[in-house]
C-alpha positions in Angstrom: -8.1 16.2 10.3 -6.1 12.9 11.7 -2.5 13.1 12.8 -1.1 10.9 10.1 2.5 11.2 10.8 3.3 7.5 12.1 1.4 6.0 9.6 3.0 7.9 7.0 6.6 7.1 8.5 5.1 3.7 8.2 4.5 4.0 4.2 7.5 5.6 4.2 10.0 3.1 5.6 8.0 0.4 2.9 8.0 2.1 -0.2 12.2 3.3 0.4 12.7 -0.3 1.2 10.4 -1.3 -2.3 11.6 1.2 -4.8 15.0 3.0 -3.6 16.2 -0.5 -1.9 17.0 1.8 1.5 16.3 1.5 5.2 15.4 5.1 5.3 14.0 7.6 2.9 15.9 10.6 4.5 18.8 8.1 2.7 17.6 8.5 -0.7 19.7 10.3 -3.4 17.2 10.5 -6.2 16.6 13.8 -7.1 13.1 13.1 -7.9 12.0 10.8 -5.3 8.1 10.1 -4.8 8.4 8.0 -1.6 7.2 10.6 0.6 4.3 12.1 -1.1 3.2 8.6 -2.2 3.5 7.7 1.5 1.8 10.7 2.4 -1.2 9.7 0.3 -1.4 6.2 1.8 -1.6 7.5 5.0 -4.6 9.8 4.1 -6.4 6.9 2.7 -6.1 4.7 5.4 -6.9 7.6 8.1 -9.8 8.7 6.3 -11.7 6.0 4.4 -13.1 2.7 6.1 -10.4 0.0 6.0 -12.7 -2.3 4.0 -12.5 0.0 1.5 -8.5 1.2 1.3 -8.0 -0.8 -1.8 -11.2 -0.6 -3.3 -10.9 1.2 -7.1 -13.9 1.6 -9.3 -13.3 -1.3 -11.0 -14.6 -3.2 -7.9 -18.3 -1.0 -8.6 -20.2 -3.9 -10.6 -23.2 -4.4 -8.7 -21.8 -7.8 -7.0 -21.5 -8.1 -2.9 -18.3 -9.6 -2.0 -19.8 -13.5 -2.5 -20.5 -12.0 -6.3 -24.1 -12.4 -5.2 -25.8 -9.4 -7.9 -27.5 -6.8 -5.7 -28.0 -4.0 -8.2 -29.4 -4.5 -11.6 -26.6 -4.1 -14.8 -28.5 -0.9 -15.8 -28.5 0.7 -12.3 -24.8 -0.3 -11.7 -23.5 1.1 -15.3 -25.5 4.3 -14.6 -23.6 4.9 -11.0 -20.3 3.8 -12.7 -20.8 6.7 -15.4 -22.1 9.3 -12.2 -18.5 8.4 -10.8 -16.8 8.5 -13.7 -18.2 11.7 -14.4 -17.7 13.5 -11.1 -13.7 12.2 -11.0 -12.5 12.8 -14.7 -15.4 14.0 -17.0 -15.3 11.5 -19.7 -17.7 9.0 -21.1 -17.7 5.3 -19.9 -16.4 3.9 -23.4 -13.5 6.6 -22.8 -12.6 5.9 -19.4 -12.6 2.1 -20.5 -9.5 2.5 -22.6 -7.9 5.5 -20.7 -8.2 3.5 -17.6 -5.7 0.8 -19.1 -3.0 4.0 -18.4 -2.7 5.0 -14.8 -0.9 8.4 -15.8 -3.2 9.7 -18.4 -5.9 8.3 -16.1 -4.5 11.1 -13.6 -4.2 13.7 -15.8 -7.7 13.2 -16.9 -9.0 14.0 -13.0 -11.1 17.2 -13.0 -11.5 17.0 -8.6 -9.7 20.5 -8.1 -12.3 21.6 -10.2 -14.9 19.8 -8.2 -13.6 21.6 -5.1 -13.9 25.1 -6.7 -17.1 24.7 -7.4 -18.5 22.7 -4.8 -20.0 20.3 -6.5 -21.6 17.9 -3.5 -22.7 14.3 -4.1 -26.0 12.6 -2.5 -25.9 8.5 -2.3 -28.8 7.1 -1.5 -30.9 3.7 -1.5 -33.2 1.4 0.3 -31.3 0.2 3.9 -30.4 -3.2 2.4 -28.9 -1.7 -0.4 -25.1 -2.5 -0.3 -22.1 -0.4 -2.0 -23.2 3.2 -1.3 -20.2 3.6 1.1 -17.8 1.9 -1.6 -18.9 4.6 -3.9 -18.3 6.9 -1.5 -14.8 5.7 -1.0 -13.9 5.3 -4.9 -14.4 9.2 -5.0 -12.5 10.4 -2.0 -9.9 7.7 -2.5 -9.5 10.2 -6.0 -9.9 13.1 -4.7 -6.5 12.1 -1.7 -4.5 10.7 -5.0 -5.0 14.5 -5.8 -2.4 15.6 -3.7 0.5 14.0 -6.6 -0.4 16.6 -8.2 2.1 19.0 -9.4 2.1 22.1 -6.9 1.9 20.2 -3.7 -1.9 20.3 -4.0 -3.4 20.4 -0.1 -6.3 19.9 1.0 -8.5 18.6 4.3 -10.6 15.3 4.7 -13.1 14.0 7.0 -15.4 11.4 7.1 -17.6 11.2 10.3 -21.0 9.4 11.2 -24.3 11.3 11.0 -25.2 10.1 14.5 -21.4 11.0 15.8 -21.6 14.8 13.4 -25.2 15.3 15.3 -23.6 15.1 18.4 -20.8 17.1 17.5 -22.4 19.8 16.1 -24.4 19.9 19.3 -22.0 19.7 21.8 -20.3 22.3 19.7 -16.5 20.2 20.0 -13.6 20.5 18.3 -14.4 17.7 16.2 -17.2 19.4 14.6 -15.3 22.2 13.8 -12.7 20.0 12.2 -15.3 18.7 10.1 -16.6 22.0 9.4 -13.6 23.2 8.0 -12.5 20.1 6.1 -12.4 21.1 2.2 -14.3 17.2 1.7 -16.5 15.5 4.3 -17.9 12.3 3.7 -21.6 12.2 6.5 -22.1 8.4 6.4 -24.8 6.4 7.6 -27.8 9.3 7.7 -31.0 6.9 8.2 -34.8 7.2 8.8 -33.7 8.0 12.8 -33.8 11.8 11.6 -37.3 11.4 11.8 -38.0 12.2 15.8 -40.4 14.5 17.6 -41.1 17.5 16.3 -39.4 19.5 19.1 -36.5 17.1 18.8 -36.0 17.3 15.1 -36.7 21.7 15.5 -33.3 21.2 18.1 -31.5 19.2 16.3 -31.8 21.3 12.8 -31.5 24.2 14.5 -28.1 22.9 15.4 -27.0 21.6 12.2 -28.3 23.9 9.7 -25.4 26.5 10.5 -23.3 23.8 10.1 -23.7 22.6 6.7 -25.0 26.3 5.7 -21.6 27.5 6.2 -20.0 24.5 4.1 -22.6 25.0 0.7 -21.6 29.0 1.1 -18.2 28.3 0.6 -17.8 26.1 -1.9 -17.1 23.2 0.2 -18.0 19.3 -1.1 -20.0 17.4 1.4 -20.7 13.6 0.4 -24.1 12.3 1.6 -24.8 8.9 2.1 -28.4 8.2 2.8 -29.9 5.0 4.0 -33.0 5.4 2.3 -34.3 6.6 -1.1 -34.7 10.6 -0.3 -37.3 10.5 -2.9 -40.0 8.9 -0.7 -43.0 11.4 -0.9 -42.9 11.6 3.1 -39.2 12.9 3.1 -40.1 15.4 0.3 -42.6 16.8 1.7 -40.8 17.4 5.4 -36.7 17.8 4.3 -36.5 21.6 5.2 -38.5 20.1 8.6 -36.3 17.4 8.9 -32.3 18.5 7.9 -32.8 22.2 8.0 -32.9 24.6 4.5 -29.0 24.5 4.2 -29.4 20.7 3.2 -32.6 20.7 1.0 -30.7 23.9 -0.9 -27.9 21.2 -1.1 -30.4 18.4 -1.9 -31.8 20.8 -4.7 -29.0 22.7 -6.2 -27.6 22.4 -9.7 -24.1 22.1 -8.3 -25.0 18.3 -6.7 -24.1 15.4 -8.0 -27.0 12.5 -7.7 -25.9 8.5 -7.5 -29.5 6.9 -6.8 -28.9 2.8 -5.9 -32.5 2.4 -7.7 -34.6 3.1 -9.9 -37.4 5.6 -8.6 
């Protein structure tokens, strides 16, 4: 995972300045202080998550681009909104509509630890000029980093990497992969219709990777796919073991996945 420490001194030095009215949060006298975890948490959201998404919540999910241009039918966008909504806390739209008006009961609401200990992955997916499967992306690991305010200085590892960049990772067998292997969330981004080389280069490349995201559905850990394509095209059906290896179809096909389709089928 990133080094985070000068962007959290960064956070740090802002939010003493903003709520303790100090120069220096070593300085501050409160016995229950938040400064530094809060910080902490910034600095995981901006290490981790794209930077056009750091501020992005899930009330900015309504189907719009950013010229409020509608790119996703109402009925497609309210059924990802409840898919979020029901991965992060576990409540109904109409629920999270008036618990969402509270930011702590909001919090206390977040089932994500849970989530972890089961392994409960997520596949996004839609047509290439689709827009807002990485914003949905972010909504849920921006949650799942506010998860370390909880009580019990809850830890955890994050990555979020490129399928291209993982490919060669995993390949050249780097520390890099291995960070990612290890990380208790990973976010693969960007995973298009490239996948679909040779045969002898798609029989190296999943023999490479399969390990890799075998080891992570074993134990437990949450892998967010983002696909650039609808994965339920009858050609990618019919070759997915071929293609990604039998770690990711088990993935792909297990009860413990979470699906956010950006269309209708």
């Amino acid at each position: 995972m990133k080094d985070i420490t000068n962007i959290r001194k960064r956070y740090e030095k802002i939010f003493a300045k903003k709520y303790c009215n100090i120069d220096n949060i070593s300085l501050c006298k409160k016995q229950t202080c938040t400064c530094s975890k809060a910080a902490e948490v910034y600095a995981y959201i901006e290490s981790v998550i794209p930077e056009e998404f750091h501020k992005c919540t899930i009330n900015d999910f309504n189907g719009k681009n950013k010229n409020n241009e509608r790119i996703l039918d109402i009925d497609i966008a309210i059924a990802i909104k409840k898919q979020i909504i029901r991965y992060c806390w576990d409540i109904k739209l109409e629920d999270f509509d008036i618990i969402s008006k509270d930011i702590y009961k909001l919090e206390k609401k977040a089932i994500l630890y849970k989530r972890r200990e089961n392994g409960n992955n997520v596949i996004i997916y839609g047509l290439s000029n689709v827009l807002g499967r990485s914003l949905i992306a972010s909504i849920i690991m921006k949650e799942v980093i506010k998860q370390r305010l909880r009580p019990g200085n809850y830890i955890e590892t994050y990555d979020w990497v490129e399928f291209s960049i993982l490919k060669e990772n995993i390949i050249n067998d780097n520390e890099d992969a291995a960070n990612s292997r290890s990380s208790d969330w990973l976010v693969v981004d960007n995973i298009d219709e490239t996948i679909f080389a040779t045969d002898k280069q798609s029989s190296f490349v999943v023999s490479k990777i399969d390990p890799f995201f075998g080891y992570r559905f074993k134990n437990k850990m949450p892998t967010i796919f983002i696909f650039r394509f609808d994965i339920r095209k009858s050609y990618f059906i019919q070759r997915i073991e071929k293609l990604l290896g039998f770690s990711v179809l088990n993935i792909l096909k297990s009860n413990r996945t979470f699906n956010i389709p950006l269309s209708e089928k």
